[in-house]
DORODREN-104805 format. One line per 2 residues: number of its first residue (from 0); their letters; for each residue x, z, y of C-alpha. Coordinates in nm, 3 decimals, m for minus. Example, Ala and Ser with C-alpha at 12.3 -4.5 7.8 and 13.67 -1.06 7.14 Angstrom:
2
0	as	1.230,0.780,m0.450  1.367,0.714,m0.106
# end
This chain:
446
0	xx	0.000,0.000,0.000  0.264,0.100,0.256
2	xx	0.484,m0.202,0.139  0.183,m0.434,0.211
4	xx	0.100,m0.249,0.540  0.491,m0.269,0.665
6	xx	0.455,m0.648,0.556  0.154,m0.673,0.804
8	xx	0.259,m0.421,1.111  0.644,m0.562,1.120
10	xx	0.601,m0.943,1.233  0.336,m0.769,1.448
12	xx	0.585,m0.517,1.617  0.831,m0.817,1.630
14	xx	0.601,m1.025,1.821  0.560,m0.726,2.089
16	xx	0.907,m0.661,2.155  1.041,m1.004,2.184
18	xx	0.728,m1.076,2.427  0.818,m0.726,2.599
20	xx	1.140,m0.830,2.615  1.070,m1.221,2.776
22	xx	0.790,m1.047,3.012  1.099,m0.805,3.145
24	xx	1.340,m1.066,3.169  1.042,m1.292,3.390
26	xx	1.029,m1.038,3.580  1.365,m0.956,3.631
28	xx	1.418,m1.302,3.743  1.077,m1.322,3.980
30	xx	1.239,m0.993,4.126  1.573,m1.153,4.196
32	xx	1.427,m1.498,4.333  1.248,m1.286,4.569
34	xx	1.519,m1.054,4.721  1.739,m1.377,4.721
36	xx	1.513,m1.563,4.940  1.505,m1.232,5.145
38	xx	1.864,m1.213,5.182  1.879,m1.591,5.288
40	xx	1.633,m1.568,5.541  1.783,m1.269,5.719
42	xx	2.149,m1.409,5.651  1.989,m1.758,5.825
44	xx	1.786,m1.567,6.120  2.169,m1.353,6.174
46	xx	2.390,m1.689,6.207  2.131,m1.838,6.409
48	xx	2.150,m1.567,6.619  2.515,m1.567,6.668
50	xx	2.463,m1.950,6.715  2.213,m1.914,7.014
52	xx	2.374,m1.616,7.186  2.713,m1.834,7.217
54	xx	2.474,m2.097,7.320  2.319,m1.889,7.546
56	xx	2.666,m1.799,7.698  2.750,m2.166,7.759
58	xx	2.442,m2.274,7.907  2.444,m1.998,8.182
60	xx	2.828,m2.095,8.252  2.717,m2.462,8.290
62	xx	2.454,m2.383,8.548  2.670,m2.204,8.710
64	xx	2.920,m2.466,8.695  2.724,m2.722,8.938
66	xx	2.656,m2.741,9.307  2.495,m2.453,9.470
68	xx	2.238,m2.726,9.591  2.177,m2.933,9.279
70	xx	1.832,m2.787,9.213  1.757,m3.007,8.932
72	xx	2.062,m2.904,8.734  1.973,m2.564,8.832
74	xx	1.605,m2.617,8.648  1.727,m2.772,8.367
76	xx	1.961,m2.546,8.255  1.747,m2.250,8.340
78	xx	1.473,m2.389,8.099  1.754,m2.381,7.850
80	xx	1.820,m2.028,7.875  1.440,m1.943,7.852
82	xx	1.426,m2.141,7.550  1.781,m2.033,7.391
84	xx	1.641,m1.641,7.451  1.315,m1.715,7.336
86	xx	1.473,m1.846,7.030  1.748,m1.561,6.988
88	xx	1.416,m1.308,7.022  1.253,m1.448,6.770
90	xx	1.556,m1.423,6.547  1.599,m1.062,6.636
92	xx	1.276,m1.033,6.498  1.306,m1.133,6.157
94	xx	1.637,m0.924,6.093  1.527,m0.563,5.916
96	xx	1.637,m0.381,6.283  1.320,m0.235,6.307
98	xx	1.432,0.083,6.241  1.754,0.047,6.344
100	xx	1.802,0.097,6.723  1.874,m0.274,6.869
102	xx	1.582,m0.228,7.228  1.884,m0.200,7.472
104	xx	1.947,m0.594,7.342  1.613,m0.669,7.300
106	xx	1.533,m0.585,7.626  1.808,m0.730,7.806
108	xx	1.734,m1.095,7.665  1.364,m1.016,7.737
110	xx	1.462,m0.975,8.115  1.700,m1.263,8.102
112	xx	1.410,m1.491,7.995  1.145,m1.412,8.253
114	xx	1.426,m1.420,8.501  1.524,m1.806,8.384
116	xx	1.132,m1.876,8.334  1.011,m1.739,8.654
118	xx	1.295,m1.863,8.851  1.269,m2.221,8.741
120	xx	0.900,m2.253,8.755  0.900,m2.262,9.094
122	xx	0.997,m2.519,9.352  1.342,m2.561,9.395
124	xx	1.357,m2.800,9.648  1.183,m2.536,9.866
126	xx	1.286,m2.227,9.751  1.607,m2.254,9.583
128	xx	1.833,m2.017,9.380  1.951,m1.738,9.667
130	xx	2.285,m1.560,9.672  2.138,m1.260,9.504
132	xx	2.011,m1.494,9.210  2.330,m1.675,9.202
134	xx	2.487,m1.300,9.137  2.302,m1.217,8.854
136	xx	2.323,m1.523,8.730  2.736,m1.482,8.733
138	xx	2.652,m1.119,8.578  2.431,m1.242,8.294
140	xx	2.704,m1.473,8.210  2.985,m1.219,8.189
142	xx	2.763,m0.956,7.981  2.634,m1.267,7.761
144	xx	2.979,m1.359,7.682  3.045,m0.997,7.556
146	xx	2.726,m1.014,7.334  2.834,m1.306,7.181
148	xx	3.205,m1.197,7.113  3.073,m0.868,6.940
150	xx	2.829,m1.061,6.726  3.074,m1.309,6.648
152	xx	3.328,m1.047,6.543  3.008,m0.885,6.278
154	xx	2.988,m1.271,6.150  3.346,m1.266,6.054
156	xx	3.279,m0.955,5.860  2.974,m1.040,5.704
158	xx	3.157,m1.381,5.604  3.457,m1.220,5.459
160	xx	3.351,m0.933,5.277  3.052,m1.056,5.161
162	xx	2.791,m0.833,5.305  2.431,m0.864,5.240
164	xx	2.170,m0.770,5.443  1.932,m0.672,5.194
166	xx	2.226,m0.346,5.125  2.092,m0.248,5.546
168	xx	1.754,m0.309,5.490  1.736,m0.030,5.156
170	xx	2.029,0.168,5.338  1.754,0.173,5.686
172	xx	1.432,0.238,5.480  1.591,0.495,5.237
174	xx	1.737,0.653,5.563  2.094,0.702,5.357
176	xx	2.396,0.591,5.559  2.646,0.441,5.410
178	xx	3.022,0.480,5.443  3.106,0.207,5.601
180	xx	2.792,m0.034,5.701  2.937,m0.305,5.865
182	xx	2.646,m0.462,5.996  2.462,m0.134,6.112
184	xx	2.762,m0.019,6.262  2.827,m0.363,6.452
186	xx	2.461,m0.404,6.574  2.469,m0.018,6.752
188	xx	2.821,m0.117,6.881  2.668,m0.459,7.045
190	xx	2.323,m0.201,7.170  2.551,0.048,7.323
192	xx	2.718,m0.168,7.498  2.434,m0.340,7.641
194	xx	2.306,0.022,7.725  2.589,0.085,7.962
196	xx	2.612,m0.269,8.131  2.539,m0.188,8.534
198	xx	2.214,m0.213,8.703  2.095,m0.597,8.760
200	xx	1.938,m0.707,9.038  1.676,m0.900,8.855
202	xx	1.465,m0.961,9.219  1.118,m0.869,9.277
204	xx	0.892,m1.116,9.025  1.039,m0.964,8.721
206	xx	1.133,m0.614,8.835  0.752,m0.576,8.885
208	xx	0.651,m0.736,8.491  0.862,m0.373,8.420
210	xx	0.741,m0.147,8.649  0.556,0.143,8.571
212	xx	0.235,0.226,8.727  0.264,0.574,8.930
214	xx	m0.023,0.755,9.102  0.273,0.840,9.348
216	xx	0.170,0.437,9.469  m0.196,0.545,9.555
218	xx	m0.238,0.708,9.837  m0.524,1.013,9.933
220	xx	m0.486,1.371,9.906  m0.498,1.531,9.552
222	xx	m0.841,1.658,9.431  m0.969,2.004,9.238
224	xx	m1.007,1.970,8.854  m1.389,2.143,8.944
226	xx	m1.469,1.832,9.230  m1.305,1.581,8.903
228	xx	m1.539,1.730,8.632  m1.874,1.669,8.877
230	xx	m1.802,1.352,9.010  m1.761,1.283,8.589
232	xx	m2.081,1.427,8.520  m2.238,1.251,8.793
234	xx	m2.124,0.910,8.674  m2.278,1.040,8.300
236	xx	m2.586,1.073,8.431  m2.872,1.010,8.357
238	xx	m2.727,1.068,7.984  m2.793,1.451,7.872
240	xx	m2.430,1.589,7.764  m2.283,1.903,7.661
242	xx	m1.929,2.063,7.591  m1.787,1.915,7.901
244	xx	m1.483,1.992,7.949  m1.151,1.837,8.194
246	xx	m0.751,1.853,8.087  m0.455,1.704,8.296
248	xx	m0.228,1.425,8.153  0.143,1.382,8.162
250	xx	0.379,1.583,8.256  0.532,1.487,8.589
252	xx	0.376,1.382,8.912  0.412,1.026,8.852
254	xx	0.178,1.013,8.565  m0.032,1.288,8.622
256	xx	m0.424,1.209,8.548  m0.733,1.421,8.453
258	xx	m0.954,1.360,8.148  m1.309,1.420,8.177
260	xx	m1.476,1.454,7.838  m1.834,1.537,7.701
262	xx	m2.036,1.510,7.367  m2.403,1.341,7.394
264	xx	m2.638,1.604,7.362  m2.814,1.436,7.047
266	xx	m2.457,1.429,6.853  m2.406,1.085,6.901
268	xx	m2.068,1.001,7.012  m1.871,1.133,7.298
270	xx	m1.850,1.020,7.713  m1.463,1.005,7.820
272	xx	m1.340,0.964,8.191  m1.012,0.907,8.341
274	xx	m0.933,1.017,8.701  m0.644,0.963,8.912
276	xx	m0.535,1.318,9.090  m0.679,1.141,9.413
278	xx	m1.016,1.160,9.234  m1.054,0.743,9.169
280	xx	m1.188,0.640,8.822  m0.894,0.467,8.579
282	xx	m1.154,0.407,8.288  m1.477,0.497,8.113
284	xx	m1.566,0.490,7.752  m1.907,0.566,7.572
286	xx	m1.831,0.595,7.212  m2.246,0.637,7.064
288	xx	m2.411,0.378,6.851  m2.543,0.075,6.955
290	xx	m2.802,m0.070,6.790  m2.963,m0.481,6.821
292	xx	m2.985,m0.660,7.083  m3.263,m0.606,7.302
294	xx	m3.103,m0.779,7.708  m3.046,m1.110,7.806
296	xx	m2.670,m1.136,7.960  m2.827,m1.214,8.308
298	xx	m2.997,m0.835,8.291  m2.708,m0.682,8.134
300	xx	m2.517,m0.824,8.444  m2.732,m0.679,8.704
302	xx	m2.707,m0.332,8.474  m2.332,m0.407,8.540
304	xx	m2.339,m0.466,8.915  m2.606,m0.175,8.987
306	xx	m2.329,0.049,8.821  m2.089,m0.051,9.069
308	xx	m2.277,m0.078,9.368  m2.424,0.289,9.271
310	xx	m2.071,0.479,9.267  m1.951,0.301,9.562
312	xx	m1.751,m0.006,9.475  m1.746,m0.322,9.770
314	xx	m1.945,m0.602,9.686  m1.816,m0.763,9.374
316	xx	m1.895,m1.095,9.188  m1.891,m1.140,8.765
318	xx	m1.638,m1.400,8.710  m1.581,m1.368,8.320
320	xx	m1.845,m1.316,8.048  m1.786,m1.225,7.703
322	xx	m2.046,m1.074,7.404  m1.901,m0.922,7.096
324	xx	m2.125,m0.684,6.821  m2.417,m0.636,7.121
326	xx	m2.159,m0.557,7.399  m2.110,m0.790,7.697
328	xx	m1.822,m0.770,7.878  m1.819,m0.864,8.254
330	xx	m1.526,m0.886,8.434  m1.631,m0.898,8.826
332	xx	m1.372,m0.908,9.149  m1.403,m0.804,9.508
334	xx	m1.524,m1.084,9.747  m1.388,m0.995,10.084
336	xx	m1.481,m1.236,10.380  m1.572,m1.502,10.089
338	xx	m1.278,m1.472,9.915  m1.268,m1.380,9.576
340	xx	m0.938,m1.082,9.487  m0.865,m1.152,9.076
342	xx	m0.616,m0.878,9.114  m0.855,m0.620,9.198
344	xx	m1.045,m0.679,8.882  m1.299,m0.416,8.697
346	xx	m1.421,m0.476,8.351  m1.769,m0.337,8.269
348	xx	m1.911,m0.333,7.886  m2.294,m0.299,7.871
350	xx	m2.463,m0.222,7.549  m2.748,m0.496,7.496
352	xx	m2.967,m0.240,7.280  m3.073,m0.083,7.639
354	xx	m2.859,m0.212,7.928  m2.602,0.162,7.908
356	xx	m2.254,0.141,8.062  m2.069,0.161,7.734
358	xx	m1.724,0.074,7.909  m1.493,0.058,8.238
360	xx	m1.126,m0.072,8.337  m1.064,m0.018,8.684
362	xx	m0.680,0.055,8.637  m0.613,m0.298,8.837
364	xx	m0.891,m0.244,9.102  m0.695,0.044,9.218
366	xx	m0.324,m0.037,9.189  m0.421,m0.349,9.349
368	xx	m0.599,m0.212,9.662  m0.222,m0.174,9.875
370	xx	m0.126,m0.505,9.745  m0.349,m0.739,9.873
372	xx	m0.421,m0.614,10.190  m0.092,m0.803,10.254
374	xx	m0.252,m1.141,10.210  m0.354,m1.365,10.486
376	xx	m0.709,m1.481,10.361  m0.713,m1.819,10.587
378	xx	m0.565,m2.098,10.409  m0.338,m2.377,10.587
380	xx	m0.487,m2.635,10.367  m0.860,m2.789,10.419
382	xx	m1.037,m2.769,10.088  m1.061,m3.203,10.050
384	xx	m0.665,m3.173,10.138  m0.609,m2.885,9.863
386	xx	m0.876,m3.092,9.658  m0.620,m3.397,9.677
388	xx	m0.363,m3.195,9.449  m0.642,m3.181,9.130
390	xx	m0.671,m3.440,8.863  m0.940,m3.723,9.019
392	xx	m1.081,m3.697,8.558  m1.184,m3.335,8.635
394	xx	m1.525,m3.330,8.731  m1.556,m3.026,9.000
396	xx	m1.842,m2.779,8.946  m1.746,m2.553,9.213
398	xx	m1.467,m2.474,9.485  m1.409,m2.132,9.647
400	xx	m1.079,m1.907,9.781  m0.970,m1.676,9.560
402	xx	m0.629,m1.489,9.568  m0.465,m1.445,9.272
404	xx	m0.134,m1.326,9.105  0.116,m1.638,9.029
406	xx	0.397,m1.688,8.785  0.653,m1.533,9.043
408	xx	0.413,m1.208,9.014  0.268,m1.248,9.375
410	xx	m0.039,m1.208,9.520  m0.144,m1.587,9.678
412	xx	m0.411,m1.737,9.824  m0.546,m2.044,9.645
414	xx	m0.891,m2.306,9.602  m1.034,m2.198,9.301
416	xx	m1.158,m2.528,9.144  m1.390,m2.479,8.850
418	xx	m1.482,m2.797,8.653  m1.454,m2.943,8.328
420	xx	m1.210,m3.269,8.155  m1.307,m3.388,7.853
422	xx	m1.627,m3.146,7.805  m1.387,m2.855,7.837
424	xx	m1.413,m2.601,8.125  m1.113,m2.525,8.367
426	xx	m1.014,m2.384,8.633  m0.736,m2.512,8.890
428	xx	m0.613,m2.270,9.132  m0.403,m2.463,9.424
430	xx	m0.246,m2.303,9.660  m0.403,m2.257,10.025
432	xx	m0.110,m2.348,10.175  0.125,m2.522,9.998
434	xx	m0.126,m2.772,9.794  0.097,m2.636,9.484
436	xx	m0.059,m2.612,9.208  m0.035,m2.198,9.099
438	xx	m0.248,m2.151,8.779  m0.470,m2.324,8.530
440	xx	m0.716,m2.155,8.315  m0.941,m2.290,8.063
442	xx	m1.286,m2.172,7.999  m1.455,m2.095,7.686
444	xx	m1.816,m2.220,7.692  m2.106,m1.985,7.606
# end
C-alpha cells in the first residue's frame, strides 16, 4: 500500500518543486528586470542632468558673450536657459532625492528659470536687459559653472567605481547611511554649496513669485479677539451655531491670524473663519451637507453678490463660473470707475440645495488693495486702436478695461476682449497703453 502510495505522491511532489522552483526563478528574473530598468532610468535622468547643467553653464556665458544691445541674441539665449532649467528640473525629479536634501538646488534653478522666462518675454527692444540684470546674469554664470564642476566630479565617480543608484535609493528609504555614499555625499556637497552662494538680485517680477504674504503689508490698527469672534458670528448668521470658539495663528507678527470656529447647532458640520489681526476676512468655509440641486446659477449668483454687498464689499462683478457636486463657484472682481481689478479677486461657493454661502477666498482682495491703487485707470490707447492688436478671426463678444497682473508680475491696465475663434471662447487682454498684447485666456463653455 505505502509502495503504491509513494509511487503516486512522488512524481506528484516532483512536479511541485520543479514548478516551485521555475515560479521562483520567474520571479527572480521579473524582480531583476524591474530594478534594472530602475537603475537605468535614474542613471539616464543623472547624466542628463550633468549634461544640461554644463549646458546650462554655456548658454548663460554665450549670452553674455554678445553686445549689450543685441536684444535678439539676448532672447534667444534666455529661452535657452528657461528650457535647459526646465529640463534639468525635471531630471531632478526623477532621481530618488526626495528624501535626500537637494531644495537649495532646486530652488536656485527654479529662480534662474522665471528670471530667463520673465525677462525674455518681454519687449526687448523697449525695455532691454539693465545693468542690474546684466549682474546677475554674470553671477548665475559663475555659480552655474560651480554646479556643473561638482556634478561632473560625482559622474566621474559614479563612472569609475561603478555606483548604482538603486544602493541610495534603499540606503535613503531604509534611513541607514552608508560608509562612504558617493552619490549622497556629492549631491549635499553640490546643495551646500548652493546654500551659501550670496544674495541675488533677481529684480522685482520674480522676487515677488517668492514672497511671502505678511499682515505686516496691510495696514489698520490691530483688533480684540472678542470684536473678531462677533463680527464671525455675525457673518454666520442667520445659521444657529454653538461651541464658538476663536484661537490665534502663527507665531510671529508677520503671520499672525485669528480662527473663528463654530459647530451647526443640528450637528451638521462645522462654520470656520479666518481674520487678519486688522479684523478683514482671509476665508470662509461651511463644511455641512449639501443635498440636490434646487437654484439656477443666475440665483445662486445674486445669493453670491447679496453676500458681498451685505458685509460691506465695493461693487463687484462675477467674471468666472464654475459648478461641481451642487456647488457653484463665482469668482467676482471690483469694478472701480468701469474698470474691472482681476487682482482683487474673491471667490464665493454657494450650495445649490438652498442658495447658503458654503465658501470664501478673499486672501487676494486684500493683499491686493495697496497694489493697485498705483494704477492709472485711463488708458493711452482708444479701444478700435487697442482693438487693432487682436486677431481680425476672433469674433468679439465684448470689450471692457480691466487691470490685471502680467507675466513680469505687475499690475497693468489692459482692453479686456472677450470673444470666441473657432467656437472656442477667449479672452485677449491688450495693453491700454502699449497695444501689447499681456495675456490670453481661454474659456470653458457652460
Amino acid at each position: 500500500m505505502y509502495k503504491r502510495l509513494s509511487a503516486v505522491m512522488f512524481p506528484i511532489v516532483t512536479l511541485l518543486c520543479i514548478g516551485s522552483i521555475v515560479w521562483g526563478y520567474q520571479e527572480h528574473q521579473e524582480k531583476n528586470s524591474i530594478l534594472l530598468k530602475a537603475e537605468n532610468q535614474y542613471q539616464r535622468a543623472f547624466h542628463d542632468l550633468t549634461y544640461h547643467m554644463d549646458k546650462l553653464h554655456n548658454e548663460l556665458g554665450q549670452t553674455l558673450a554678445v553686445h549689450s544691445l543685441s536684444q535678439g541674441m539676448h532672447r534667444k539665449g534666455l529661452v535657452n536657459v528657461w528650457r535647459l532649467t526646465s529640463e534639468a528640473q525635471n531630471e531632478i525629479n526623477q532621481l530618488p532625492l526626495t528624501l535626500l536634501p537637494f531644495n537649495q538646488t532646486e530652488d536656485f534653478l527654479s529662480r534662474i528659470s522665471n528670471f530667463a522666462y520673465k525677462t525674455a518675454v518681454r519687449d526687448m527692444t523697449k525695455e532691454p536687459l539693465s545693468p542690474d540684470e546684466m549682474k546677475t546674469l554674470k553671477t548665475l554664470y559663475a555659480n552655474s559653472k560651480q554646479i556643473s564642476k561638482d556634478l561632473f566630479q560625482v559622474q566621474d565617480k559614479v563612472i569609475q567605481n561603478r555606483l548604482r543608484w538603486m544602493d541610495v535609493e534603499s540606503a535613503l528609504a531604509t534611513e541607514k547611511e552608508s560608509a562612504d555614499n558617493t552619490i549622497v555625499d556629492g549631491f549635499k556637497t553640490v546643495d551646500n554649496k548652493v546654500n551659501g552662494y550670496p544674495e541675488i538680485n533677481w529684480g522685482p517680477s520674480v522676487s515677488s513669485i517668492y514672497s511671502k504674504r505678511s499682515v505686516k503689508m496691510l495696514q489698520g490698527p490691530p483688533v480684540a479677539p472678542e470684536q473678531l469672534k462677533q463680527k464671525g458670528l455675525q457673518l454666520m448668521k442667520p445659521h444657529p451655531v454653538k461651541d464658538v470658539s476663536i484661537k490665534k495663528n502663527g507665531n510671529s507678527a508677520d503671520h499672525e491670524t485669528f480662527t473663528v470656529s463654530a459647530n451647526h447647532a443640528k450637528g451638521d458640520g462645522t462654520i470656520t473663519i479666518d481674520f487678519t489681526k486688522q479684523g478683514m476676512m482671509m476665508s470662509y468655509l461651511d463644511t455641512r451637507t449639501i443635498k440636490s440641486k434646487q437654484l439656477s446659477g443666475d440665483e445662486a449668483e445674486k445669493k453670491a453678490s447679496a453676500f458681498l454687498s451685505k458685509h460691506g464689499y465695493p461693487l463687484m462683478k462675477a467674471v468666472r463660473y464654475q459648478d461641481h457636486n451642487n456647488v457653484e463657484s463665482f469668482t467676482f472682481v471690483p469694478v472701480k470707475e468701469q474698470v474691472y481689478m482681476y487682482p482683487q479677486q474673491i471667490q464665493v461657493r454657494v450650495a445649490l440645495d438652498n442658495g447658503d454661502i458654503t465658501g470664501v477666498q478673499a486672501s487676494d482682495y486684500i493683499y491686493a488693495m495697496a497694489v493697485v491703487k498705483s494704477v492709472s485707470l485711463k488708458p493711452k490707447l482708444t479701444v478700435q486702436q487697442a482693438k487693432q492688436h487682436v486677431n481680425s478671426d476672433m469674433k468679439i463678444a465684448y470689450t471692457r478695461l480691466a487691470v490685471i497682473k502680467n507675466d513680469a508680475s505687475k499690475e497693468v491696465l489692459c482692453y479686456e476682449f472677450g470673444g470666441t475663434f473657432d467656437k472656442q471662447g477667449y479672452r485677449i487682454y491688450v495693453n491700454a497703453d502699449t497695444g501689447m498684447e499681456e495675456s490670453v485666456e481661454s474659456v470653458r463653455s457652460s
